[in-house]
C-alpha positions as CSV (number, residue, x, y, z in Angstrom):
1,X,0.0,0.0,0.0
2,X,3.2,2.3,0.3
3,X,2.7,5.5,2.8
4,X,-0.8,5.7,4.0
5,X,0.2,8.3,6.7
6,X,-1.9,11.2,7.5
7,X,-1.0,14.4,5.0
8,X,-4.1,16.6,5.7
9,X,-2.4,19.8,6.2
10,X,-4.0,20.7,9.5
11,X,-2.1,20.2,12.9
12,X,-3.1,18.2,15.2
13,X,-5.4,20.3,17.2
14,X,-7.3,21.1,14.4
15,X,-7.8,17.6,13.5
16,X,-9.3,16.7,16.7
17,X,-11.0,19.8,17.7
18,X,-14.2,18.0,17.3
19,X,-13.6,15.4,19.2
20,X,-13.3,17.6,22.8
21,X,-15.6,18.4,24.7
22,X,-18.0,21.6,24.2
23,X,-16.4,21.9,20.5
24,X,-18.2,21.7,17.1
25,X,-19.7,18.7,17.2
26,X,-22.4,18.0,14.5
27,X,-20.6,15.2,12.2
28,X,-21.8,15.5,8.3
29,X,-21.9,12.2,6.3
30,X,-21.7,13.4,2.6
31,X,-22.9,11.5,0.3
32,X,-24.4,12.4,-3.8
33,X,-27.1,10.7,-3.4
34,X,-29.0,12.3,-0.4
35,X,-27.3,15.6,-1.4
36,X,-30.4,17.7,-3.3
37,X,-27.6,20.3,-5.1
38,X,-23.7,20.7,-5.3
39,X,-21.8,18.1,-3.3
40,X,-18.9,20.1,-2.5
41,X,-21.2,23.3,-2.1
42,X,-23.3,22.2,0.5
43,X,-20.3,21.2,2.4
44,X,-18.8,24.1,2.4
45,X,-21.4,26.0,3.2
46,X,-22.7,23.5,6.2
47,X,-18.6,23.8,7.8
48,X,-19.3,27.4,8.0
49,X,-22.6,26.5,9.9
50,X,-20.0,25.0,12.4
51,X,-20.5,21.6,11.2
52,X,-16.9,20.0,13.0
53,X,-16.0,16.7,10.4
54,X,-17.2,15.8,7.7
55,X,-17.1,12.0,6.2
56,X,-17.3,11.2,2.7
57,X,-19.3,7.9,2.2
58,X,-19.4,7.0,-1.4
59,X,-19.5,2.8,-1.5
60,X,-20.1,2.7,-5.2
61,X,-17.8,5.2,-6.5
62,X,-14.2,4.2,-7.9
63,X,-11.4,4.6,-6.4
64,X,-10.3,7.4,-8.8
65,X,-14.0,9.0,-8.6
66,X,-13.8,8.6,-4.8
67,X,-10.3,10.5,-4.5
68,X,-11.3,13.0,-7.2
69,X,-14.4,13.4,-4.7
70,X,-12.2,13.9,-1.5
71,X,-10.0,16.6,-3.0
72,X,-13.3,19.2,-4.2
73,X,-14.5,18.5,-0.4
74,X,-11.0,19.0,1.2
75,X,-10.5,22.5,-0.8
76,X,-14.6,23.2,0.3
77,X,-13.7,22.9,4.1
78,X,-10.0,24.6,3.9
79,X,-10.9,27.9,5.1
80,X,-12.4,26.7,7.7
81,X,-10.0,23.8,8.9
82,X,-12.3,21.5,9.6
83,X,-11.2,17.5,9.0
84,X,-12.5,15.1,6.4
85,X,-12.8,11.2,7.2
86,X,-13.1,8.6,4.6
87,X,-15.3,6.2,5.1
88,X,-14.3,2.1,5.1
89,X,-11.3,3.0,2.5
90,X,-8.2,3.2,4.4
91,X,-6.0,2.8,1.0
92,X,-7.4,5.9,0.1
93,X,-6.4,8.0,3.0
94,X,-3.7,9.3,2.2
95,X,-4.5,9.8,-1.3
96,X,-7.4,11.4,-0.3
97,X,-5.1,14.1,2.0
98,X,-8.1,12.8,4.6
99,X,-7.2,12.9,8.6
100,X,-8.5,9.7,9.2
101,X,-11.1,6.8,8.5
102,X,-14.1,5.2,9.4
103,X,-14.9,1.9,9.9
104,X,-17.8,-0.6,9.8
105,X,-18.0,-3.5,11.7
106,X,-17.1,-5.4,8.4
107,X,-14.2,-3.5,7.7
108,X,-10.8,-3.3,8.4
109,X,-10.0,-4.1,12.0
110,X,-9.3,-0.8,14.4
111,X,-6.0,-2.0,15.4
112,X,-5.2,-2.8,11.9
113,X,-6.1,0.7,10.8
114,X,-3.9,2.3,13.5
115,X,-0.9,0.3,12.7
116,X,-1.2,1.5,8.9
117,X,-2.3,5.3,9.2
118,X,-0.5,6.3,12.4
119,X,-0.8,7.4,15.7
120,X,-1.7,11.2,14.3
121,X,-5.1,9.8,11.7
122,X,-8.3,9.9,13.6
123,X,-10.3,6.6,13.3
124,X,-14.1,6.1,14.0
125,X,-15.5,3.2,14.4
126,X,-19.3,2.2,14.2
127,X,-21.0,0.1,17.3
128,X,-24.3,-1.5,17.1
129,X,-23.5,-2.9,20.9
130,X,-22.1,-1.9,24.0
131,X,-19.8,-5.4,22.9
132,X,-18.6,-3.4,19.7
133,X,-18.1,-0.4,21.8
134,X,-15.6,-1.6,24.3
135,X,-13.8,-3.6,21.4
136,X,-13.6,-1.1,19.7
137,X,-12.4,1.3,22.3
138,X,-9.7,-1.2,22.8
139,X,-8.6,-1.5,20.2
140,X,-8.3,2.2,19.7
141,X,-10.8,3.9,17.9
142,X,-11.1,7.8,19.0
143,X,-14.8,7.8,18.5
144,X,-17.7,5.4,18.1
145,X,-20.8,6.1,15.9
146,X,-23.6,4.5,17.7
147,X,-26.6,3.2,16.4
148,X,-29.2,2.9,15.0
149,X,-30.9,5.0,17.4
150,X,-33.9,6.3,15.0
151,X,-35.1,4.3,11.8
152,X,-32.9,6.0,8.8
153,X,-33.6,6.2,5.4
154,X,-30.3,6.1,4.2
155,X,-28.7,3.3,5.7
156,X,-30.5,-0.4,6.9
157,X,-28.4,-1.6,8.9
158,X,-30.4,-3.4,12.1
159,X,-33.4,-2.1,13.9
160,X,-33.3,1.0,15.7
161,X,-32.2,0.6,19.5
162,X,-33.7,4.0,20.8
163,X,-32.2,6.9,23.0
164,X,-31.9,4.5,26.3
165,X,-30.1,2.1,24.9
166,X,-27.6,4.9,23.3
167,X,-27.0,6.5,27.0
168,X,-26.2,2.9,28.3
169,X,-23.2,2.6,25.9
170,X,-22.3,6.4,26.2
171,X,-21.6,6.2,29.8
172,X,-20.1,2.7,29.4
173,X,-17.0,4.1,27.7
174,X,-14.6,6.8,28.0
175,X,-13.6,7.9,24.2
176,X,-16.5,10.0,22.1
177,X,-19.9,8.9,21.0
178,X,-21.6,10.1,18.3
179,X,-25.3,9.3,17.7
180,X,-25.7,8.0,14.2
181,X,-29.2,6.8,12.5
182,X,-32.6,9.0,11.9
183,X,-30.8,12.1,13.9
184,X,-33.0,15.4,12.7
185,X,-33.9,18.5,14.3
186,X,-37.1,16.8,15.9
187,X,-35.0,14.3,18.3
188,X,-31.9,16.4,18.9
189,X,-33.1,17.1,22.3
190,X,-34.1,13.5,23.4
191,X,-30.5,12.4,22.1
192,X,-28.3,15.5,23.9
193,X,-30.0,14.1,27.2
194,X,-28.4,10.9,26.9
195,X,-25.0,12.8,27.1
196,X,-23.7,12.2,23.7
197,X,-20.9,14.0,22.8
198,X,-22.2,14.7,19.1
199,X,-24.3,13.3,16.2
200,X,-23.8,12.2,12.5
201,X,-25.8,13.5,10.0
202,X,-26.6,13.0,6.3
203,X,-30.2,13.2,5.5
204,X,-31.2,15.9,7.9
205,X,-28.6,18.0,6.2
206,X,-27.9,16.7,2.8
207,X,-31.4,17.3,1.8
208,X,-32.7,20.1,3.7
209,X,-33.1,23.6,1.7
210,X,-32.1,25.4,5.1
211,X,-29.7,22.9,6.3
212,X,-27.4,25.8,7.9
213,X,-30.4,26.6,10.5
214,X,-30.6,23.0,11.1
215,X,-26.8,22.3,11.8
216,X,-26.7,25.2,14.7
217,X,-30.0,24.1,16.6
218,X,-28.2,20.7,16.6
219,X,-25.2,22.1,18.1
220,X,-27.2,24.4,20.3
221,X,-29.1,21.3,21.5
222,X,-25.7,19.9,21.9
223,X,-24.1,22.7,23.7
224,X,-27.6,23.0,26.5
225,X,-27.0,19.4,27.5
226,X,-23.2,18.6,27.9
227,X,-22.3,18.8,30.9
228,X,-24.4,15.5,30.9
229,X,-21.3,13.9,29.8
């Protein structure tokens, strides 16, 4: 695979800024086909809103298109310095200038990941149990998406486990949750009460015509509720 270290051009603090506490910390999954306009617009535009990472997940695309992809988002978030994951590719990492990955459960291994990107990439992992969450955190990862919580449209994975089930495995670990699956402005409150650190997003804000408004009442949800944490 050659070099797959971390090139993103951001320092370290930057990288992770929305992984600490009280930071940015509405997580965009970009993807063409929930996005209703310009892929690399929209993301732009939504990292101003103080959206803090942003993870391209394109499982059809080739590699080439999916590189291609990375490098209109990575110039779309420059100015504002805010990090872009890949999602399941870790080949592409580097190629991609990315900070880091994230992985499924039927993906590359965490510990595998760290040992080929580097102490400095960030690596997600996703946890559909509080058994996949303390593996994971094991193994590594610096944050777990958890879920489903709500029924999504955009990715059928298992059935939705609900906002109780997401506070068990939030205060079961010590390295940063994010709420993944359904998450809209409607249940942003019920899920900042469980003491999540953040959410992931893609249909809420990939297809909303005022997704800006919708990205800062999530973080303002956020923000009411964490000391909760």
């Amino acid at each position: 695979m050659g070099d797959l270290s971390v090139n993103d051009g951001l320092t370290p603090r930057e990288r992770r800024a929305f992984l600490e506490p009280g930071n940015r910390r509405v997580y965009l999954i970009a993807t063409r086909s929930a996005c209703v306009d310009s892929l690399s617009e929209r993301v732009r535009r939504l990292a101003e809103a103080g959206v803090g990472a942003v993870q391209l997940r394109e499982k059809d695309a080739t590699d080439r298109e999916f590189v291609s992809l990375a490098e209109e988002l990575r110039e779309a978030l420059r100015n504002q310095r805010v990090p872009l994951i890949v999602n399941d590719r870790v080949g592409l990492v580097a190629a991609s200038r990315a900070s880091g990955v994230h992985l499924g459960a039927e993906d590359e291994t965490v510990f595998r990941a760290r040992q080929l990107l580097g102490r400095d990439a960030i690596i997600g992992a996703t946890a559909h149990s509080l058994e996949e969450a303390i593996g994971a955190e094991r193994a590594g990862a610096d944050y777990l998406g958890v879920g489903p919580v709500f029924e999504s449209r955009t990715k059928r994975v298992s059935a939705p486990r609900g906002a109780e089930w997401l506070s068990t495995i939030v205060h079961a670990v010590k390295i940063p949750c994010l709420a993944i699956g359904g998450v809209n402005v409607e249940n942003i409150e019920t899920l900042a009460r469980t003491g999540v650190h953040g959410v992931a997003v893609c249909e809420a804000l990939m297809s909303s015509g005022d997704a800006r408004t919708i990205a800062q009442a999530m973080q303002a949800a956020l923000d009411r509720h964490r000391s909760l944490r």
